[in-house]
N, C-alpha and C positions, 0 to 999 in steps of 0.2 A: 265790846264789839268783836276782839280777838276770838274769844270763846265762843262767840254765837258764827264766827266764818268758820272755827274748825268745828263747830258742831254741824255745820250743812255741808263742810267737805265731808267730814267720815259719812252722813247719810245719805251723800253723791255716792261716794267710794264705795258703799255699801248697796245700792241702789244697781251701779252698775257692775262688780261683780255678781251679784244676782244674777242680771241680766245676761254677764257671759256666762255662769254656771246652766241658764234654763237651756240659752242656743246650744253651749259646748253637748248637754247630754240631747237635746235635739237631735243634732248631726250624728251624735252614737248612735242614736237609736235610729235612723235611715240609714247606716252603716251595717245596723244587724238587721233590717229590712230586706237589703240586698242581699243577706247571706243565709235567707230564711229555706229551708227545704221547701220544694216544691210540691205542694198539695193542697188542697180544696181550704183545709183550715190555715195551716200556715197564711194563706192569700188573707180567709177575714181575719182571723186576728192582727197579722201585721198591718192590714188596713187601719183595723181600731188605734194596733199603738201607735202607728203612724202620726196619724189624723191628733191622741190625743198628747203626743208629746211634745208636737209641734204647737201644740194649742196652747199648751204652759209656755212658753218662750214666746209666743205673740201675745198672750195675755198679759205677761207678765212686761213687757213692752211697753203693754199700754197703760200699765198702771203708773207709771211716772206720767203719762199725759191724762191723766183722768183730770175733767171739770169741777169734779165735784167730792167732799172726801164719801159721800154715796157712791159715786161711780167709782172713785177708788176702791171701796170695801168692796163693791161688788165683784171686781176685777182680780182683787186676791181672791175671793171667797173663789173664783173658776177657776183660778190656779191653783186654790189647793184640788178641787176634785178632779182637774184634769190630770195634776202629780199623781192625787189617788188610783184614777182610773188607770195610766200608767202601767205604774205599779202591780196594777191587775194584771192588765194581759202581760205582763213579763212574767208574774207569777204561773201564769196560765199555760204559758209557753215552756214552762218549767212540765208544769203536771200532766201536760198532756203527751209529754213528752218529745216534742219535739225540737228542743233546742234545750244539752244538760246545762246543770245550775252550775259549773264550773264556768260556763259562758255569762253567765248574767246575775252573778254574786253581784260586782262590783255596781254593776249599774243599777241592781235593788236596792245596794246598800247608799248611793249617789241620791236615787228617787226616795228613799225614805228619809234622809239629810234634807232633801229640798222643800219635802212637806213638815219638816218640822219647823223648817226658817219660815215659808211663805205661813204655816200658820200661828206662829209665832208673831209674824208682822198682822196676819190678820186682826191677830186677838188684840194687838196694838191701837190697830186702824179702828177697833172698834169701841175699846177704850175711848182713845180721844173725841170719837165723834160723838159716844154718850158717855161724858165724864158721871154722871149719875149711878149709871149701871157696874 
């Protein structure tokens, strides 16, 4: 019984560091919203990463309360392509130049860290729900 408490503490502990890593790069990323040069593209792209990195830290939320280990899989599965999406418009921000890659090394390097853990757990989530496969 010992081993089976510290096996759902470290998958708490695990579960909600996650959850502060999704929020903490969250609020980075409305931090470099605020500090976006003023112009037509700047507006939609920080819109997108806005929208899509807040998305990972709500989604990812809500996969500790999923019903079903379906809803659960499904709920990584948008975490990971909202990490990916992400990821994009930082990229994009980079090549279009207007925000240099000396500003958003660290938080590519952070978003590409979080899509390897969420799809890591995915590949997990998916494992167990079809031990077959």
């Amino acid at each position: 019984m010992a081993l089976l408490a510290r096996s759902f503490e470290s998958k708490v502990a695990f579960i909600e560091a996650v959850r502060a890593q999704t929020k903490g790069l969250a609020l980075r990323v409305i931090a470099l919203h605020r500090e976006l040069p003023v112009s037509e593209e700047s507006r939609v792209i920080g819109r997108q990463l806005l929208r899509s990195a807040t998305s990972v830290a709500a989604n990812y939320r809500a996969v500790s309360r999923a019903r079903s280990a379906a809803e659960h899989l499904a709920k990584l599965s948008i975490c990971v392509e909202e990490a990916d999406e992400t990821l994009f418009w930082l990229e994009l921000l980079v090549e279009a130049q207007l925000v240099p890659l000396h500003r958003l090394s660290s938080l590519c390097d952070d978003y590409d860290q979080i899509i390897a853990i969420l799809a890591t757990a995915r590949k997990t989530a998916k494992a167990a729900k079809n031990p077959s496969t």
